[in-house]
C-alpha positions in Angstrom: 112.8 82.7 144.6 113.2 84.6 141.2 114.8 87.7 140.6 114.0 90.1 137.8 115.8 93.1 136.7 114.6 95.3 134.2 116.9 97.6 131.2 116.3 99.9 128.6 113.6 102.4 129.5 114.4 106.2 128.6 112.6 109.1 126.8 111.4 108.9 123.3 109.6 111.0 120.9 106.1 109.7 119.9 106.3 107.8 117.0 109.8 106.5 118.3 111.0 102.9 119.4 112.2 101.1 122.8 113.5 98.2 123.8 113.5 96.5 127.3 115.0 93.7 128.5 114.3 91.6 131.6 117.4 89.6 133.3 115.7 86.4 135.2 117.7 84.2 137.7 117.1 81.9 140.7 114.3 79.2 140.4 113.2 79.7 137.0 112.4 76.7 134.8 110.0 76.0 132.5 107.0 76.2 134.2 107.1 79.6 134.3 105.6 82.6 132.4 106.6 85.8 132.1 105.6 88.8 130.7 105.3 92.9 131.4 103.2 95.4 133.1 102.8 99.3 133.3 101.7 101.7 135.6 101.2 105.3 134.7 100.5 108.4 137.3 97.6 108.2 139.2 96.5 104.8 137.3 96.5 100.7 138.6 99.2 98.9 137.2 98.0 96.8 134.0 99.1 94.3 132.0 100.7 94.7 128.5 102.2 91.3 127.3 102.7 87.6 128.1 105.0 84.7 126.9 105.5 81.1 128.1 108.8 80.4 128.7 108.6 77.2 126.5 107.4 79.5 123.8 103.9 79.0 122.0 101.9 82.3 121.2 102.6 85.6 122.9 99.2 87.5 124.4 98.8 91.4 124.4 96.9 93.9 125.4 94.3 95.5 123.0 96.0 98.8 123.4 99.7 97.7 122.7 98.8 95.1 120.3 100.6 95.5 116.9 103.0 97.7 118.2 104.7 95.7 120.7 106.3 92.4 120.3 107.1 90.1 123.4 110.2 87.4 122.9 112.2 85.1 125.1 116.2 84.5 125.1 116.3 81.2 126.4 120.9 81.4 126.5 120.4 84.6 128.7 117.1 83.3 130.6 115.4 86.8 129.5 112.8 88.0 127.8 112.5 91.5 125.9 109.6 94.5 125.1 110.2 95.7 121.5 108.0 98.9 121.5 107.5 100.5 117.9 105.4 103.3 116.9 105.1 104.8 120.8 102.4 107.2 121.8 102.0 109.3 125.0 99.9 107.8 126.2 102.2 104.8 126.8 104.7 106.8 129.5 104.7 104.5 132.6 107.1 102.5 134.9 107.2 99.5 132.7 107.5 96.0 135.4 108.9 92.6 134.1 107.1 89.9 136.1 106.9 86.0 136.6 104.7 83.4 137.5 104.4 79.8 138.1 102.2 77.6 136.5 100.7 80.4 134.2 99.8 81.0 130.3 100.2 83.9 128.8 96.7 84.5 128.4 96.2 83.8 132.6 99.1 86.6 133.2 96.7 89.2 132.1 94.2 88.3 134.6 96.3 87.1 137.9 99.1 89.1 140.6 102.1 87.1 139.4 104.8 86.5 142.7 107.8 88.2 141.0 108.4 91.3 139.8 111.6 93.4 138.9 112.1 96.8 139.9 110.5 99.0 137.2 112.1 100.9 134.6 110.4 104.7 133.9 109.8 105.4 129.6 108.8 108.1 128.9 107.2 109.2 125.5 107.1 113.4 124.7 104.5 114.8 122.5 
């Protein structure tokens, strides 16, 4: 089992910055990818970004891509969501999530088996 508990969301002006932060314990190892998903009102959950937890090349979504940056903390087993130049349209429970035996390219397209809790931002007009 893995455990994953998200920090850091909040409300922030358009044009503004956040950072999130994902805690990971239990049966993690290097096999594992991990990356972060949103879900806004009335809309399916969808991916954002993807790391390896060996490192290599971080994959985003069209839509955050540029603005967001994806990076691992291998001493506090956690990866972080550096979100620059935020837009409205990017206000959703934000999910941390993990899965065996992925890439970060594969996260965009599967269910991974763990996910944290959810942590709201919110980005005003």
């Amino acid at each position: 089992q893995v455990q994953l508990v998200e920090s850091g969301g909040g409300l922030v002006q358009a044009g503004g910055s956040l950072r999130l932060s994902c805690a990971a314990s239990g049966r993690t190892d290097s096999t594992y990818a991990m990356g972060w998903f949103r879900q806004a009102p009335g809309k399916e959950r969808e991916f954002v970004a993807a790391i390896r937890w060996t490192g290599g090349i971080p994959y985003y979504a069209d839509s955050v891509k540029g603005r967001f940056t994806i990076s691992r903390d291998n001493a506090k087993i956690a990866v972080s969501l550096q979100m620059n130049s935020l837009k409205p349209e990017d206000t959703a429970v934000y999910y941390c999530a993990a899965h065996r035996y992925a890439t970060a390219q594969t996260m965009e397209r599967i269910r991974p088996d763990y996910w944290g809790q959810g942590t709201q931002v919110t980005v005003s007009s």
